[in-house]
N, C-alpha and C positions, 0 to 999 in steps of 0.2 A: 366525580372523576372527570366528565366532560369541561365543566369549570376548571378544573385545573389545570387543563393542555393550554388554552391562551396564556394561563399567566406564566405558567411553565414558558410556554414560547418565548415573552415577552421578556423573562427575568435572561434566559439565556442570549436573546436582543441585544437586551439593557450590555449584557457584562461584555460581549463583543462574539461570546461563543458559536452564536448563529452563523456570526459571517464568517468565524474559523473552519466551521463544518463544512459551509457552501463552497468556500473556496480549498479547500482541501479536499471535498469529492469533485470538484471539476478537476482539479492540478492530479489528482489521483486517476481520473479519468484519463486526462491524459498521458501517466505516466503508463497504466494499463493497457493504454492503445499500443503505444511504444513497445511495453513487454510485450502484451500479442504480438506484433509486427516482427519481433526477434523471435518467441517461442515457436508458434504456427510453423512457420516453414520449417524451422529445422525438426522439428516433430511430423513433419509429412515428409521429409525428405532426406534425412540427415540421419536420425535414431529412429531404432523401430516402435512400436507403439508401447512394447510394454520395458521400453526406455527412456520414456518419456520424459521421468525426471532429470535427465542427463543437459535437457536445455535449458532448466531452469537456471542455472546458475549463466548461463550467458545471458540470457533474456535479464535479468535480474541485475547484471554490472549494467548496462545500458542504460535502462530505465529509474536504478536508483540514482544515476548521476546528474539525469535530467528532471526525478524527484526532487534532487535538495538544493535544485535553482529556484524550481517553479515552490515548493517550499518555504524555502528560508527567504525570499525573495515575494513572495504574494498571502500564502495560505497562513504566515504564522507571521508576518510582517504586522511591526509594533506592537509585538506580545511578549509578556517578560524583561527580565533587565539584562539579557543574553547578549556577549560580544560574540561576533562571528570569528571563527578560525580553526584551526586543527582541531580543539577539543570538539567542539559542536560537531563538525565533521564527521568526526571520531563516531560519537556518539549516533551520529543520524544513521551512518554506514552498520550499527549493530544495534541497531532499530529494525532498519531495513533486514537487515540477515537475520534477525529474529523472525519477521511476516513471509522471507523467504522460507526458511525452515519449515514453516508454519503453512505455504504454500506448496512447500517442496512434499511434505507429510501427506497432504491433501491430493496431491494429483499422484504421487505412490502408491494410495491407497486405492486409488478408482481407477487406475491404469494399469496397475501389475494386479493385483487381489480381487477386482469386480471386473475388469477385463473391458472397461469401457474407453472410448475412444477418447483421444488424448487432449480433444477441447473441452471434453465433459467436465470435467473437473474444476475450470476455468472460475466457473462462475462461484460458487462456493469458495474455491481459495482465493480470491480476490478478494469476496465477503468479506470473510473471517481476517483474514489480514488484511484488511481497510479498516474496519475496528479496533482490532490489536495497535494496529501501528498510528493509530489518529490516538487514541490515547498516552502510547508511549511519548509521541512527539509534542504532542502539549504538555506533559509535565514531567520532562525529561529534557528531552532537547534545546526545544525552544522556548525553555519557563522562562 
């Protein structure tokens, strides 16, 4: 098994997949900031705690629109025979609203039902919709 992590690395190297991941968690990273930057406040100031998910969907418009620059534009550039336009659009927008949901589920669950504070959650639906949506977007989106 230990042998097969480098070649594994290397095959995903070779095919370009490595640098899809790298730069899609940093572009993710930063779309993340962005969402924190919208969700945080208004979850401390705006909706009460076991409201929580009431920010996501603003947090969510912002950040997915600054997702499918940094996206379509770095993380998945010269991948696929993909034109850009409406349909892609289309499709990234319910990508994205699929990892929100997926998000929105996540921080419902640990906010109103486990009664934890409303960054807790953060990090898990981030997780889990950073995997979701890294694989939808590569063979979906931007095949």
């Amino acid at each position: 098994m230990a042998r097969e992590a480098p070649a594994r690395l290397a095959e995903l190297r070779d095919s370009g997949m490595l640098g899809q991941i790298v730069r899609f968690g940093i572009a993710g990273g930063i779309s993340t900031l962005i969402y924190s930057a919208v969700y945080l406040p208004l979850t401390f100031w705006v909706f009460p705690r076991e409201h929580a998910v009431y920010a996501v969907p603003f947090a969510f418009a912002v950040a997915v629109t600054a997702g499918y620059v940094l996206h379509s534009r770095w993380s998945f550039r010269g991948h696929g025979s993909r034109t850009a336009g409406m349909r892609q659009q289309a499709q990234f927008v319910g990508v994205q609203a699929s990892g929100m949901a997926l998000n929105a589920a996540i921080t419902w669950i640990g906010t109103a039902w486990f009664g934890l504070p409303a960054w807790a959650p953060l990090l898990p639906a981030v997780a889990l919709a950073t995997i979701f949506t890294f694989i939808l977007n590569r063979w979906l989106v931007f095949a």
